[in-house]
N, C-alpha and C positions, 0 to 999 in steps of 0.2 A: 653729588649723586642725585638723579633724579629721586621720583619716591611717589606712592600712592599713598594717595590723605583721603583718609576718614572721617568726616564730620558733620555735621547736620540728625544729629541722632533724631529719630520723630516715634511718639507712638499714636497711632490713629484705631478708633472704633467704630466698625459700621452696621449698626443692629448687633449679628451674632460675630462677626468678624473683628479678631483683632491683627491688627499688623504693627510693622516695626518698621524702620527702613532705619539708612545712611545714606549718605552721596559718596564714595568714592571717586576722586578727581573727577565731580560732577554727575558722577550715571547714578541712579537710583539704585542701591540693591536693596531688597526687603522681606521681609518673611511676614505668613500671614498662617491663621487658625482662626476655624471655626468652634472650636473647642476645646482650649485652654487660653487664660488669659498671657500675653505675652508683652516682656520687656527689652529695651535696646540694651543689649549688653555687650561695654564694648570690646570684652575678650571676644564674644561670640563673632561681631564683625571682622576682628582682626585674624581670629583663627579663618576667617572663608578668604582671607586674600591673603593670608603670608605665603602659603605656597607659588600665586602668580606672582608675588615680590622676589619671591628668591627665587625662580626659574627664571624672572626678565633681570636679574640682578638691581631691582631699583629699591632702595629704601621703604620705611611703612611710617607712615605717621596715624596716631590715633589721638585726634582734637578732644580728650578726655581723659580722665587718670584711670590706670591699669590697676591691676592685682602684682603686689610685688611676687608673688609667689610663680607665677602667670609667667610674668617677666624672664624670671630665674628660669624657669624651663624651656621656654621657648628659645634660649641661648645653647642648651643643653639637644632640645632639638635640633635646629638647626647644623650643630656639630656631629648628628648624626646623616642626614642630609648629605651635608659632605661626604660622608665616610661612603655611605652607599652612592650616591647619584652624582660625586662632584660638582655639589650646587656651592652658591657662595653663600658665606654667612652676612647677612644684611644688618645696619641697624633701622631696629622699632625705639622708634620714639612716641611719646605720650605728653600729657601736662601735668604728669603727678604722680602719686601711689594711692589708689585706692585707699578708704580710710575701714571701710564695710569689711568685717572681715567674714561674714558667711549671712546664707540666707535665712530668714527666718522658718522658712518652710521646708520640710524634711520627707522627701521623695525618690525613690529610687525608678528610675527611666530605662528601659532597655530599649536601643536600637533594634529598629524591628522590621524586615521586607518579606517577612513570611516562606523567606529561605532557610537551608538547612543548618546553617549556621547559628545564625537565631532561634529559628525552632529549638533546636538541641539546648541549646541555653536557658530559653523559656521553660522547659518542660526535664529538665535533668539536672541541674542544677542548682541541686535541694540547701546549699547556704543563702538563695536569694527569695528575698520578698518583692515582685516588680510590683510596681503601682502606677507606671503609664510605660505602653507600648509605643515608642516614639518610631512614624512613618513620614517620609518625605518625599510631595510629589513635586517634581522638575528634577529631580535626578535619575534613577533608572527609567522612570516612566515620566516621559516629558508634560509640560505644563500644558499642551493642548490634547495631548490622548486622556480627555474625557470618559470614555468609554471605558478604556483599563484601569482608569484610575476609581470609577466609580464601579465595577466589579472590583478591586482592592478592596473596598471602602468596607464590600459587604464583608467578607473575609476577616477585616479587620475588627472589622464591630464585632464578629461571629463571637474569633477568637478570646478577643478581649471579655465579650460574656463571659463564655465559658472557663476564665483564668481570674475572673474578678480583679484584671488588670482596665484602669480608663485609655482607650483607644484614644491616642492624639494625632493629628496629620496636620501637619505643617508644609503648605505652599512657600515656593523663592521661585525666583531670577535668579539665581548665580548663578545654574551653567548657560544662563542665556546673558550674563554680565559682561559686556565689553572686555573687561579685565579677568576677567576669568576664560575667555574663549582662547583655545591652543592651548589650555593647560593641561598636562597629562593627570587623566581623573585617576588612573590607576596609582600615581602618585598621593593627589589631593583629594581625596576622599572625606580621608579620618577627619582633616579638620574642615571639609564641609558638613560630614556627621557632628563632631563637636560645634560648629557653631549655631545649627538650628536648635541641640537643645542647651544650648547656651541661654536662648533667647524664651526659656519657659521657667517660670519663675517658682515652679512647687517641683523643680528637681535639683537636687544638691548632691546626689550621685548617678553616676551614668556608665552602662553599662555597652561595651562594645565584643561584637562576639568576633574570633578570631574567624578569618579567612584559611592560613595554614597552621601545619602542629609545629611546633618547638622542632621538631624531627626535620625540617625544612624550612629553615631560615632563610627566607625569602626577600630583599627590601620589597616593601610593599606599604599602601597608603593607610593603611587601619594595620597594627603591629603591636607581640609584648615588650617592646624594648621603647615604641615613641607613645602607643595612646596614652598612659600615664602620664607624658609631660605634658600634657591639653589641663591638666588639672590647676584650678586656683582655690582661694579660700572658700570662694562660694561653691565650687562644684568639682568632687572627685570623680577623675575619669578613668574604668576599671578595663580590662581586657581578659577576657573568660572563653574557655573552651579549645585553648590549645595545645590542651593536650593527646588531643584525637584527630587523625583526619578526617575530611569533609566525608568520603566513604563509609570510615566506623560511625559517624554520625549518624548520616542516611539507616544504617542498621539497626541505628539504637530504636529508629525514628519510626520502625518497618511496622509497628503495630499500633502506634498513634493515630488516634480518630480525627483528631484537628488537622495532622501534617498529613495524612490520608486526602481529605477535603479541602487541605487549604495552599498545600507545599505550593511554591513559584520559586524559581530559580531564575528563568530568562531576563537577560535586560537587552538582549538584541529586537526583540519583539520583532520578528517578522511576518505574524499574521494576525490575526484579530486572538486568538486563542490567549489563555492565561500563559502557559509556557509555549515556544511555538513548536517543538520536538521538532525542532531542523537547528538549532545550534549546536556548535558542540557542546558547550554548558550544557544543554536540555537531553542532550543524548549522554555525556557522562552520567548523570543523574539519574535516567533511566537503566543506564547497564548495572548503576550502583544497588539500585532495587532488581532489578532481575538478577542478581548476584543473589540474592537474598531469598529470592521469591514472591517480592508482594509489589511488584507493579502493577499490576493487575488491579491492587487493590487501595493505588493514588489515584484518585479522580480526574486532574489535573493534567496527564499524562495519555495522549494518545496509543493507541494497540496495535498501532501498525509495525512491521515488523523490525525488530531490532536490526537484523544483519544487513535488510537491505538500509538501514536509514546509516549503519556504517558504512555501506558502500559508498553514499551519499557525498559522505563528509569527507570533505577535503582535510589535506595534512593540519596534523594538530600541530601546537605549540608542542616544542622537543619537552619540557616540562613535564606535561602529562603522561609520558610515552610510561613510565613507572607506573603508571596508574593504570593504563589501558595494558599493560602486561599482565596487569594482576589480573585484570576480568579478564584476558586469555586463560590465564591460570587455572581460573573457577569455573570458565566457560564446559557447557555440558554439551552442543550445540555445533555439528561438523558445521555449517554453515556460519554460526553466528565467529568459530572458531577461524574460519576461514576470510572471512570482510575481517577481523580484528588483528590478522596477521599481515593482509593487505595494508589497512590503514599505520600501523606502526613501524611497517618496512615504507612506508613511502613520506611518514613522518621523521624517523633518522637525518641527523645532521650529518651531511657529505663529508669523511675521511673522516669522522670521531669514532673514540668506542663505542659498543652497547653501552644505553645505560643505567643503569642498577635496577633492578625488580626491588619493590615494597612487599611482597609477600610476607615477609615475616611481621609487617605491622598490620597489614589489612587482610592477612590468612584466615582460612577457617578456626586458626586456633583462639583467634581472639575475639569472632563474630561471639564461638559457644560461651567466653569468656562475658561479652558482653547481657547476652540474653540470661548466663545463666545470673547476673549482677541484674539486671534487671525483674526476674523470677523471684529473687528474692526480696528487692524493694516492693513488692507488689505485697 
């Protein structure tokens, strides 16, 4: 079987800059900070390419000893893989068993894009202590959009003040890696998340905020059922916040000063704007706050009219169609009522049922539920 080999581990320092790289069957991949020091670690390399090894079905070689713990999961992984994606199960090989069994330094990291997902975790999620906001540019926001990235930057720094959390950003090439291009990121995500903070050496826990609730078990690239096998001795990988939809989030979120000034959701980026409120992502998000009442009072978020920016949008993914039923549901708004019956009747899958309404999770019975849980932690 052929196979992608990992070897050539390097770490380089240039003034405030550290980086890391490997060669993967000769290309460079590397991660780089301006602020936190950074080491080659070779789970971290191996989590950013097992997914293009198992989607080309080619083997994984890593020119260095593993975490037997590492090991054990990523087998356990992969067998989930199959179940969802019918991928093949590959072998990783290595030169050893790691001998290290944890890091010295005792840090807790949350994944962090100043999304609703995140946010809610940061800010609600009162069993965690974070101690660095972990952000990564060359994935949503690519390695030459300058401009977005350094409006991120301020956000991030903002945020992290005001949380007494250290702002880390972490530059890569992996989705510009030879071996990583054609791979489905909605798949490989999790473990391009896990491998950047793989590569930072004051976190030994790491926190990933769910994309969907338990209520919707989804295969998807960041999950409660796979981000815990990314876990070795050095670094436990957690999965937080699924027990809510992204919606009930957004409401928790409706009177937050930071997710007020800081929310971003888009990764289509289609115009210079932080969100571009012309995606669907950017428009669900918006009706989720006007659901609510406090769009108006996200910075972040253009004022221009909801119903026409539904009219806009082309057919959603049939997925969502429960979700955009619900803001039917809630809608106050003949117009806004009227684009959101269009758009869901023209998103329907030809000759299926309707399909299901969420009302009873994202109803108003659970918004009052939420605020009034919220009234009380205050």
């Amino acid at each position: 079987m052929q196979e992608l080999r990992i070897d050539h581990f390097k770490t380089e320092q240039n003034r405030r800059t550290y980086r890391v790289s490997a060669r993967v069957n000769g290309h460079s991949l590397w991660f780089e900070s301006d602020d936190i020091r950074l080491s080659p670690s070779p789970e971290g390399f191996a989590a950013a390419m097992l997914l293009p090894a198992v989607s080309n079905n080619l083997g994984l070689f890593i020119n260095a000893p593993l975490s037997k713990v590492w090991l054990a999961n990523i087998k356990q992984l992969m067998n989930i893989y199959r179940t969802w994606w019918n991928l093949p199960e590959i072998p990783v090989r290595c030169t050893g068993i790691m001998k290290k069994k944890a890091r010295a330094s005792q840090g807790t990291g949350l994944c962090f894009s100043c999304g609703a997902d995140s946010f809610y975790t940061l800010r609600f999620q009162k069993d965690l202590v974070i101690d660095h906001l972990i952000s990564i540019h060359g994935y949503d926001i690519g390695l030459n959009d300058i401009d977005r990235m350094r409006s991120f930057r301020k956000s991030l720094n903002a945020i992290g003040s005001a949380v007494r959390a250290r702002p880390v950003l972490i530059r890569t090439n992996l989705r510009e890696h030879p071996h990583h291009a054609g791979v489905n990121w909605t798949r490989s995500h999790g473990g391009a998340l896990v491998a950047a903070a793989y590569m930072v050496r004051d976190i030994n826990n790491l926190i990933i905020s769910a994309s969907y609730p338990y209520a919707f078990n989804r295969p998807w690239g960041t999950h409660w059922e796979t981000d815990y096998l990314w876990s070795s001795e050095k670094m436990t990988v957690s999965h937080y916040g699924a027990e809510l939809w992204r919606t009930e989030k957004l409401i928790a979120l409706r009177d937050d000063p930071l997710a007020q000034q800081h929310l971003r959701v888009c990764w289509e980026n289609k115009n210079s704007q932080v969100n571009c409120c012309q995606c669907e992502k950017c428009l669900r998000t918006m009706l989720a706050l006007h659901q609510c009442d406090s769009l108006d009072k996200f910075k972040t978020f253009s004022a221009e009219s909801l119903h026409e920016l539904v009219l806009k949008t082309g057919p959603v993914d049939p997925i969502f169609i429960p979700v955009y039923k619900d803001f039917l549901a809630h809608s106050r708004s003949e117009k806004l009522s009227g684009a959101l019956k269009r758009l869901i009747a023209e998103s329907a899958p030809p000759g299926q049922p309707p399909l299901p309404r969420i009302q009873e999770t994202t109803g108003s019975f659970l918004c009052q539920i939420i605020q009034k849980v919220r009234q009380y932690l205050r």
